[in-house]
C-alpha positions as a LaTeX table, in Angstrom:
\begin{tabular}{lrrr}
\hline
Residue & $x$ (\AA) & $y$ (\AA) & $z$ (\AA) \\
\hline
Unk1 & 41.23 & $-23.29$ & $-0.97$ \\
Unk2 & 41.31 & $-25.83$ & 2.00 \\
Unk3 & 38.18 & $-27.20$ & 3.30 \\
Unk4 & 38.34 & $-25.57$ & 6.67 \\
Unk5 & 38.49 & $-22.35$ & 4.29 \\
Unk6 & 35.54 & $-23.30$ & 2.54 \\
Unk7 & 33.54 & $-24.66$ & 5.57 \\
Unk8 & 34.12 & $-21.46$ & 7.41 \\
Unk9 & 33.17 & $-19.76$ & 3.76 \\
Unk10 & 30.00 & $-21.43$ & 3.79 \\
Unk11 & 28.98 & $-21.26$ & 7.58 \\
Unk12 & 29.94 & $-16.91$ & 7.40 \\
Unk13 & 27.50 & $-17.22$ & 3.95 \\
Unk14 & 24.76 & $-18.98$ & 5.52 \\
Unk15 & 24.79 & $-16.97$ & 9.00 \\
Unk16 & 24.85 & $-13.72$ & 7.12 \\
Unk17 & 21.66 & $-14.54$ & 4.68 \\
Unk18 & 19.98 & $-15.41$ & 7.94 \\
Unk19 & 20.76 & $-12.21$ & 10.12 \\
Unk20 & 20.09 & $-10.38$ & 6.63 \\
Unk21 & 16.39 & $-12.61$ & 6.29 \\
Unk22 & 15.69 & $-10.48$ & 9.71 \\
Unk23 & 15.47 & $-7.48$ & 7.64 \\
Unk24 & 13.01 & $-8.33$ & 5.42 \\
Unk25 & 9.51 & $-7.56$ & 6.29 \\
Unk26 & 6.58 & $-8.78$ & 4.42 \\
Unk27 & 4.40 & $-6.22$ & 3.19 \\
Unk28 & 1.10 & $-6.02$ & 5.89 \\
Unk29 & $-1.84$ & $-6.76$ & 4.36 \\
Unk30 & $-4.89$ & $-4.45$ & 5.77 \\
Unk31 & $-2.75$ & $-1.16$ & 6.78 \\
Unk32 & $-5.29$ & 1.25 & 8.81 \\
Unk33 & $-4.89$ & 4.32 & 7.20 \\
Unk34 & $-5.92$ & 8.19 & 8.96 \\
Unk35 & $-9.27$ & 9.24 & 8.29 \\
Unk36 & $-10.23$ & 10.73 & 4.90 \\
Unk37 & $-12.33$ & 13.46 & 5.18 \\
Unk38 & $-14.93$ & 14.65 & 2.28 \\
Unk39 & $-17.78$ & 17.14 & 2.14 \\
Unk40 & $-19.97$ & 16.66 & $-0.57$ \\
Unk41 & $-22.53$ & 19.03 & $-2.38$ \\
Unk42 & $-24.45$ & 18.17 & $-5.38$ \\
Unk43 & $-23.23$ & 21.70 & $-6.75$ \\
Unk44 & $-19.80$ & 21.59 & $-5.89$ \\
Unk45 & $-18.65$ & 18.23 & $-5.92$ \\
Unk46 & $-16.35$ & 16.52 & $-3.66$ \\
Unk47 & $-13.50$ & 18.07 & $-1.77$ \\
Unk48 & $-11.54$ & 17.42 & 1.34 \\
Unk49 & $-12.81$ & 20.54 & 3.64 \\
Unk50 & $-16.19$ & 22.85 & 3.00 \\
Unk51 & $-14.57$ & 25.21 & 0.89 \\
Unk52 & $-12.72$ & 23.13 & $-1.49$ \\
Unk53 & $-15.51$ & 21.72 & $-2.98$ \\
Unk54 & $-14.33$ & 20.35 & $-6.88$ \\
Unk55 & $-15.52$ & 17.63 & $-9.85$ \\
Unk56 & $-13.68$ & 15.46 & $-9.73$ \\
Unk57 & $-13.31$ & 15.27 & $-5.67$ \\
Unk58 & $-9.98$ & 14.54 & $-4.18$ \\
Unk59 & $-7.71$ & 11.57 & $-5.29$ \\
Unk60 & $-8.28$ & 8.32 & $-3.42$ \\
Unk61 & $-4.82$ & 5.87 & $-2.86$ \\
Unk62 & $-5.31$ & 2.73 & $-1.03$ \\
Unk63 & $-3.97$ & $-0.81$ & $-1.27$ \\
Unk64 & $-5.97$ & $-4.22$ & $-1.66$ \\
Unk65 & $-6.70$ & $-4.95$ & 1.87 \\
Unk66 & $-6.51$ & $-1.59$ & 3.34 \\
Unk67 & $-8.98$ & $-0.59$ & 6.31 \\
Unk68 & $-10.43$ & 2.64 & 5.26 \\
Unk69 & $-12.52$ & 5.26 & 7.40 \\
Unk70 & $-14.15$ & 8.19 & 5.51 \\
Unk71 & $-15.82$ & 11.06 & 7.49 \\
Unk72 & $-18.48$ & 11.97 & 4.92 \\
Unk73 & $-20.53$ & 15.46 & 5.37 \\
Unk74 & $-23.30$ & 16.20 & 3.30 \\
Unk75 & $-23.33$ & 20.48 & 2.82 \\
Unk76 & $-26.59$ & 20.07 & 1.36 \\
Unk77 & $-29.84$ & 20.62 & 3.20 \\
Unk78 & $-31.73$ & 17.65 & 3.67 \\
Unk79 & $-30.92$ & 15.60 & 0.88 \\
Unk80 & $-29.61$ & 12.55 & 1.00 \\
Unk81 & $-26.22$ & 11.28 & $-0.56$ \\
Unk82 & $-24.08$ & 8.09 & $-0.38$ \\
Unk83 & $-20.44$ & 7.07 & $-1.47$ \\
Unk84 & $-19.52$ & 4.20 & $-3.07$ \\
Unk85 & $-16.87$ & 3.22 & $-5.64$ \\
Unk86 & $-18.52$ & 2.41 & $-8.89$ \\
Unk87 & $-15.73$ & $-0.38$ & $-10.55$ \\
Unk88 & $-17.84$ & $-0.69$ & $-14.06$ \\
Unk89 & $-18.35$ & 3.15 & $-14.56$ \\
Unk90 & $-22.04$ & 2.90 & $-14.85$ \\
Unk91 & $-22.97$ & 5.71 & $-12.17$ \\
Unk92 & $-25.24$ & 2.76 & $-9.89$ \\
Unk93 & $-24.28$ & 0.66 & $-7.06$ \\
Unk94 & $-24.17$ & $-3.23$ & $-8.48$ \\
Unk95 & $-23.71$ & $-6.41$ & $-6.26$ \\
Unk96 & $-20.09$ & $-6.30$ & $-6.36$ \\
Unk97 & $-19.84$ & $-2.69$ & $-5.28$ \\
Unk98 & $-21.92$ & $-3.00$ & $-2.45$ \\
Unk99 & $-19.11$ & $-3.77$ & 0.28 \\
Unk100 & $-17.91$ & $-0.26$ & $-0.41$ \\
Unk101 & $-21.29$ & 1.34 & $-0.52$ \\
Unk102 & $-21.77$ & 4.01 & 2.62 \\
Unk103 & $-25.29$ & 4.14 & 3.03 \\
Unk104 & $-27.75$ & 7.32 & 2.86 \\
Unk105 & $-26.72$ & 10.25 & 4.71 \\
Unk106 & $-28.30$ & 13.72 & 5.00 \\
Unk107 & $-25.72$ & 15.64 & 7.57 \\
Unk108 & $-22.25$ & 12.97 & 8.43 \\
Unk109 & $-21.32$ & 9.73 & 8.61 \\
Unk110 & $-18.78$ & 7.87 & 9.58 \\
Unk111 & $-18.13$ & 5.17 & 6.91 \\
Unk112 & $-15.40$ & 1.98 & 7.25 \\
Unk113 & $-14.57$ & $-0.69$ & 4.91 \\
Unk114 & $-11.73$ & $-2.89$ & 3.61 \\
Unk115 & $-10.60$ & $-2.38$ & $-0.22$ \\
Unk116 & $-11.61$ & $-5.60$ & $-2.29$ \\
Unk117 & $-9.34$ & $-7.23$ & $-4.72$ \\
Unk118 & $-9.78$ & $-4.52$ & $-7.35$ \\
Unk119 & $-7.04$ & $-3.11$ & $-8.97$ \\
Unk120 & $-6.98$ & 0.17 & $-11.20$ \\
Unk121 & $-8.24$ & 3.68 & $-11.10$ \\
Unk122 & $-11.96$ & 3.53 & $-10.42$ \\
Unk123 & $-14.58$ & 6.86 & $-9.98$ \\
Unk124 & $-16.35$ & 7.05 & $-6.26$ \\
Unk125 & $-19.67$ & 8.81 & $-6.26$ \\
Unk126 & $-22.62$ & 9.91 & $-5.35$ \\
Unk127 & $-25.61$ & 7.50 & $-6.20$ \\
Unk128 & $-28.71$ & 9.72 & $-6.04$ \\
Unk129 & $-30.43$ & 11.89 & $-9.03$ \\
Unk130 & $-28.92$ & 15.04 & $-9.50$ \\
Unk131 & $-25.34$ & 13.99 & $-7.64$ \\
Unk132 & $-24.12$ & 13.89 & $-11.22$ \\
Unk133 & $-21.11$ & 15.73 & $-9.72$ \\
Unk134 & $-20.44$ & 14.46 & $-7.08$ \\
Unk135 & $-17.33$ & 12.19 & $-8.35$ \\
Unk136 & $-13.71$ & 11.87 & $-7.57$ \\
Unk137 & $-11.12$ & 9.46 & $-8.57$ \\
Unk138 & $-9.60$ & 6.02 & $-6.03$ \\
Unk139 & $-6.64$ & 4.46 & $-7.25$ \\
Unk140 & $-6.41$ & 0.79 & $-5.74$ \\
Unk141 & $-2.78$ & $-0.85$ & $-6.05$ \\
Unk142 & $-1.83$ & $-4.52$ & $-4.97$ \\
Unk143 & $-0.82$ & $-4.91$ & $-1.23$ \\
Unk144 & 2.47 & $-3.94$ & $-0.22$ \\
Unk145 & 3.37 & $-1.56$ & $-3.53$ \\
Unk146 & 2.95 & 1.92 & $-2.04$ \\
Unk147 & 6.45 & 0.83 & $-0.51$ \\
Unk148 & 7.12 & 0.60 & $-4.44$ \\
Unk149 & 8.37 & $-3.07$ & $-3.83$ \\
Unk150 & 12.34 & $-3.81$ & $-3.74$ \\
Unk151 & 12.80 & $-0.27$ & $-4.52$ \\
Unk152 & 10.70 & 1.31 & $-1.90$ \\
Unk153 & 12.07 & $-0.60$ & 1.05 \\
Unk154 & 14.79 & 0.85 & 2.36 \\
Unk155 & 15.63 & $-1.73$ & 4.80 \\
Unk156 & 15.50 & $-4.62$ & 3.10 \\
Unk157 & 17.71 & $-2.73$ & 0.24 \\
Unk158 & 20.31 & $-2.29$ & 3.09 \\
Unk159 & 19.56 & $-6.17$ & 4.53 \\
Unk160 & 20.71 & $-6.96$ & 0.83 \\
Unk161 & 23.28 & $-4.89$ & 0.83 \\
Unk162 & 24.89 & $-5.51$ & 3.86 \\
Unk163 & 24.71 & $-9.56$ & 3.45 \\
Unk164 & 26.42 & $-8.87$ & $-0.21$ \\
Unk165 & 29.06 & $-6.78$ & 1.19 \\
Unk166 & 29.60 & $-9.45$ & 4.44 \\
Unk167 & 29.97 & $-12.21$ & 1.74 \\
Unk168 & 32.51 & $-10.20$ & $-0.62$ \\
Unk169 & 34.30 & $-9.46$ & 2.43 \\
Unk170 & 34.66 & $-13.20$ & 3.68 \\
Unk171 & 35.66 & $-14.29$ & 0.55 \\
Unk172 & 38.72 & $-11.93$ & $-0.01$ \\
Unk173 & 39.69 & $-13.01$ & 3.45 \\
Unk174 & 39.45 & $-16.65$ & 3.10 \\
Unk175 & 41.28 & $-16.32$ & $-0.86$ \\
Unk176 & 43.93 & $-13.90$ & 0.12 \\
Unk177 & 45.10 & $-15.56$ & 3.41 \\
Unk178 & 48.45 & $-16.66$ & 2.82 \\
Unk179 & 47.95 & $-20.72$ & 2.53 \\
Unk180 & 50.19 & $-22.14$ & 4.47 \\
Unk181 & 53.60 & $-24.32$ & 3.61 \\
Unk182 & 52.17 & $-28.31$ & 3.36 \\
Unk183 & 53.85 & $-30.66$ & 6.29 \\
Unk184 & 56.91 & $-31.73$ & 5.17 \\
Unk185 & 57.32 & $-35.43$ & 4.01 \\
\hline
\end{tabular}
């Protein structure tokens, strides 16, 4: 293969990974997600509207980062109730829980907070006596894996693909042309 051959090789290489490097999109940290609803009764439990009331509540899935917005409604007559996600399974709110602790309400709040650097599969409840169940499940993944990573993207799959493809192709070009006679001497 001549030089020119290879110099164009390498320059149709090069310009291709770049155009392809436009396809790939880091993962955003902090992703506002719609507004989970709950409804919470110390006899029923936790459930996503006032008649689906269950223990354990409705599954939680949010990322590290994520901004979260829970509409909480208390169906229980003046008593007070709160949601937080309890990480050590001890049924209390501790000092590193307290970022995702909502506060008392009695009727319906409107709660927002960012998920901490907590990974797992952690209970959110209810802290008061006699909210024993009042508990549901949150599942906390790293940032950018509900796309499921390489093989959740779809674009940059077909950014990788296409850039493979554009190299294969330049290749068989440049090693098939027919090389031409050398000068005579």
């Amino acid at each position: 293969m001549s030089t020119l051959r290879r110099r164009i090789l390498v320059a149709a290489t090069l310009a291709c990974l770049f155009a392809a490097s436009s396809f790939a999109t880091p993962a955003a940290a902090g992703r506002n997600l719609p507004t989970y609803w709950l409804y919470g009764s110390r006899s029923g439990g936790w459930g996503s509207t006032n008649t689906s009331l269950t223990t354990p509540g409705p599954l939680i899935e949010v990322e590290v980062g994520d901004n979260v917005t829970l509409n909480l409604t208390s169906l229980d007559v003046n008593r007070n109730h709160n949601w937080f996600i309890d990480y050590n399974n001890n049924s209390a709110v501790d000092a590193n829980e307290s970022y995702s602790d909502s506060g008392t309400f009695r009727s319906n709040v409107e709660f927002n907070f960012t998920v901490g650097n907590h990974t797992g599969t952690f209970a959110y409840r209810s802290r008061f006596n006699g909210d024993g169940n009042m508990w549901g499940n949150i599942t906390i993944r790293t940032a950018g894996s509900s796309a499921g990573g390489l093989g959740g993207n779809l674009l940059l799959i077909g950014g990788i693909v296409l850039v493979v493809v554009a190299v294969l192709a330049i290749a068989a070009v440049a090693y098939r042309r027919a090389r031409q006679p050398p000068p005579p001497q």
